[in-house]
N, C-alpha and C positions, 0 to 999 in steps of 0.2 A: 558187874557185881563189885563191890568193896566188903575189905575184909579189913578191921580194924588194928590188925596187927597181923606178924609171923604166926602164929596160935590158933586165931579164926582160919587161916588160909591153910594151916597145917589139918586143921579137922577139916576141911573141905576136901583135900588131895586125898588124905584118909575115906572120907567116904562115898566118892563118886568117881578114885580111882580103882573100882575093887577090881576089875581084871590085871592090873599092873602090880597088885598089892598082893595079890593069892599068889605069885609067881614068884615072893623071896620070902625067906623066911621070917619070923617076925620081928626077932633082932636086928632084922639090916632095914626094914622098914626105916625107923622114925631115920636113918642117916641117908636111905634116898630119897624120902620127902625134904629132908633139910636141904640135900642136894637141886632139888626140881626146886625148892624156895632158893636159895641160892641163885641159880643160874635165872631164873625169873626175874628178881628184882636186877640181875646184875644188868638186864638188856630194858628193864620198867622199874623203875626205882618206887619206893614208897612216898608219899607225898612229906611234908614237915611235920605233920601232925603222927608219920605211921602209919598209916593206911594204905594198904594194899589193891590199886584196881585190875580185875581182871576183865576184858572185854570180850563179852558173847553174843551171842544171839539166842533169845528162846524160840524156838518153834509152839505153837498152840494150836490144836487145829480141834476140831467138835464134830461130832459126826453125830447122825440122827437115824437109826432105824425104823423105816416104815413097815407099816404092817404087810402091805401089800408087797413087798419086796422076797421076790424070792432067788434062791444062788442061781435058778438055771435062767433066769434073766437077765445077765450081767451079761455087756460084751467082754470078751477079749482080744485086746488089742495084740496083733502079729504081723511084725514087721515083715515084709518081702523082703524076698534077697533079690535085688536088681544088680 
């Protein structure tokens, strides 16, 4: 992902940090997000232009319910203890 500045990258840590973010109050917020931009760019700097890349991976997966499927037809896999 790239984030076009400190700003884009601040509303991203804002919103898909929410377990990190419920745990301070909301005045110390925007100064640990500046902190986590901070220390971020300090080890990944932003390009010349400003831009912030972050590197992930998306997981995507699809699943399809058939009719004919029913729970008590599933294995369950159970490891031995050898």
């Amino acid at each position: 992902m790239v984030y076009p500045d400190r700003e884009a990258f601040a509303g991203w840590i804002r919103t898909t940090r929410l377990p990190w973010m419920a745990r301070l109050p909301e005045g110390e917020q925007p100064v640990f997000i500046r902190a986590i931009i901070d220390q971020y760019l300090s080890m990944y700097p932003a390009n010349s232009g400003g831009a912030i890349s972050i590197g992930m991976v998306r997981l995507e997966a699809e699943a399809i319910k058939r009719a004919s499927c029913q729970p008590e037809s599933f294995a369950i896999y159970k490891p031995s203890l050898l």
